[in-house]
N, C-alpha and C positions, 0 to 999 in steps of 0.2 A: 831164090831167097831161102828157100828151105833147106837145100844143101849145103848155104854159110853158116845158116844157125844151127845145122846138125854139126858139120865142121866146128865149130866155135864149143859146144857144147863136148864134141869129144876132147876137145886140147883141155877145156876145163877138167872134164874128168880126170884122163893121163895128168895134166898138173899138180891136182890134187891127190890122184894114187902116189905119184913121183914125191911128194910132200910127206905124207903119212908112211911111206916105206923107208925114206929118210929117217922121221924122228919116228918110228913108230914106238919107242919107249911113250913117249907123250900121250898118244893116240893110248897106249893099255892102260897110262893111269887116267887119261879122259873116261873108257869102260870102267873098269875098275871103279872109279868115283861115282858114276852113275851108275854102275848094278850096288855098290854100297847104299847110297843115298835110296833107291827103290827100296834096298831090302829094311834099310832102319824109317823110314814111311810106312810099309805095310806093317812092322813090329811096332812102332807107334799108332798104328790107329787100334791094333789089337788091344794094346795095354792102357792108352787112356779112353779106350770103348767110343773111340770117332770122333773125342774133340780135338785131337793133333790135325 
């Protein structure tokens, strides 16, 4: 049982790498968008002193 679900769990993985080395344009503006959005959050909470 434990060998299917490690097996299962790697094909997911490799599918998934296989997917994002595909589009990985996508994947950089997925980061991109999230290290933006962190960095204008922590520059909002500075500026309106914690009510953002």
């Amino acid at each position: 049982m434990k060998l299917i679900e490690a097996a299962d769990a790697t094909s997911i993985i490799t599918t998934v790498i296989g997917y994002f080395t595909q589009n990985w344009p996508a994947l950089a503006i997925l980061i991109g968008f999230g290290v933006g959005l962190k960095l204008f959050r922590s520059f909002g909470n500075r500026g309106l002193k914690g009510r953002f």
